[in-house]
Backbone as JSON Lines, residues from 0, in Angstrom:
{"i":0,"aa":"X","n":[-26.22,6.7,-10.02],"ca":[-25.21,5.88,-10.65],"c":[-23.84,6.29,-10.12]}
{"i":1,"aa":"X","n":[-23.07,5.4,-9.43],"ca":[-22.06,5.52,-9.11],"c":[-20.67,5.76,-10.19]}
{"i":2,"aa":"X","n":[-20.08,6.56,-10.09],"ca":[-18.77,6.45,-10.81],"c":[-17.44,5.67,-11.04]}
{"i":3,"aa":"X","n":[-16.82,4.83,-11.27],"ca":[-16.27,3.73,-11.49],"c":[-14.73,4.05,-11.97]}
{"i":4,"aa":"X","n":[-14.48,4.91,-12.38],"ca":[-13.61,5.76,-12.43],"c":[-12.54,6.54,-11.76]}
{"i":5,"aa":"X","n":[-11.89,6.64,-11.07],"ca":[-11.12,7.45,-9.89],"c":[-9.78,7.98,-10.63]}
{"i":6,"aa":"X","n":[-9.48,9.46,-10.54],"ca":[-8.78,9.87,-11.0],"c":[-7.82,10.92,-10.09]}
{"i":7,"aa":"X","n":[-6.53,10.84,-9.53],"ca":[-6.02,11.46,-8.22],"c":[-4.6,11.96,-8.49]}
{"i":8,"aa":"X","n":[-4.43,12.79,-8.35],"ca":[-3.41,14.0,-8.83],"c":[-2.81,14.72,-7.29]}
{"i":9,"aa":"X","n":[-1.38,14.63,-7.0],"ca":[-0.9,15.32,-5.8],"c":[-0.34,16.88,-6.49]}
{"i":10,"aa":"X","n":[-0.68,17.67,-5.86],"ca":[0.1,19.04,-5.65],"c":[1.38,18.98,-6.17]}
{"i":11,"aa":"X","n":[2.2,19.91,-6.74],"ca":[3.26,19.32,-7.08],"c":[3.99,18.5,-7.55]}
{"i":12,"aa":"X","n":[3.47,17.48,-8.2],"ca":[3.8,15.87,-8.55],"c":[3.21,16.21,-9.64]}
{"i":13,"aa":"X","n":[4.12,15.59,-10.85],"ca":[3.61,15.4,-12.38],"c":[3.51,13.92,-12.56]}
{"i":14,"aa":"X","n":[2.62,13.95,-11.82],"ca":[1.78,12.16,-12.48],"c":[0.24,12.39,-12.01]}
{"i":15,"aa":"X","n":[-0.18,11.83,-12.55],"ca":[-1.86,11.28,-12.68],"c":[-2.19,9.86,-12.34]}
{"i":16,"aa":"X","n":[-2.8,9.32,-10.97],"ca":[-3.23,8.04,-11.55],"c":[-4.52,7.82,-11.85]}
{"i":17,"aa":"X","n":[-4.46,6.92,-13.01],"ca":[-6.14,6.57,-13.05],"c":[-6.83,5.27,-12.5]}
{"i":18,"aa":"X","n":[-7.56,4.61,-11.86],"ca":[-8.09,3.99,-11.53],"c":[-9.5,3.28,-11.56]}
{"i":19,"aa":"X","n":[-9.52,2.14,-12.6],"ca":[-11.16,2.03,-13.06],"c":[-11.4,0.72,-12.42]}
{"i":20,"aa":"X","n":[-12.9,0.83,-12.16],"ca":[-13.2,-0.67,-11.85],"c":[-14.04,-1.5,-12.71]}
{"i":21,"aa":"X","n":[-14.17,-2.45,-12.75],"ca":[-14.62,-3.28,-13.57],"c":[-15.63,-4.41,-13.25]}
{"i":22,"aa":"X","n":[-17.32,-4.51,-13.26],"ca":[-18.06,-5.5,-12.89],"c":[-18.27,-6.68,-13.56]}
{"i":23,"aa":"X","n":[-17.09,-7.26,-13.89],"ca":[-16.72,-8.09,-14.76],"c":[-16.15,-9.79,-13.6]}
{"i":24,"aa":"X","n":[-16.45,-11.1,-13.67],"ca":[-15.63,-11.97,-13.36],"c":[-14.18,-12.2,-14.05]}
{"i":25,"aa":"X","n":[-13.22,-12.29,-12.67],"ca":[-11.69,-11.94,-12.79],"c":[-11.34,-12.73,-14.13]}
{"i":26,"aa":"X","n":[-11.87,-14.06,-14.39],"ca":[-11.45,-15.44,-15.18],"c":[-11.97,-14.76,-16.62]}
{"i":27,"aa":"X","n":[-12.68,-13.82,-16.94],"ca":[-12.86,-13.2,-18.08],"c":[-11.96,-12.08,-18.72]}
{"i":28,"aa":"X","n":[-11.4,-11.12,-17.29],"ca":[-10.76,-9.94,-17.55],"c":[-8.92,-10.55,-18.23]}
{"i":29,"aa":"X","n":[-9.03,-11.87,-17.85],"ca":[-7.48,-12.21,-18.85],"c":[-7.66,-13.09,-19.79]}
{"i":30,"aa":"X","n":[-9.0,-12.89,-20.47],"ca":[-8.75,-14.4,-21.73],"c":[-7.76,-14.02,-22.93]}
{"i":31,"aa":"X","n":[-7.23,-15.02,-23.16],"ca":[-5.94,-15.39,-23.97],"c":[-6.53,-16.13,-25.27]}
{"i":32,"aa":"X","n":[-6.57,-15.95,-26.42],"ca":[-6.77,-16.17,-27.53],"c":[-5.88,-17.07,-28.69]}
């Protein structure tokens, strides 16, 4: 099982980014209510 998740941190640098993916169609990931 692959990880989907990506999490990347530089030396020195106080930030974190996180990065997830999603096996989802795009037209679902913005429904508006």
């Amino acid at each position: 099982m692959e990880l989907k998740t990506k999490i990347t941190a530089e030396d020195g640098k106080q930030e974190i980014f996180i990065t997830r993916e999603f096996d989802i169609p795009l037209h679902l990931l913005f429904i508006r209510k």
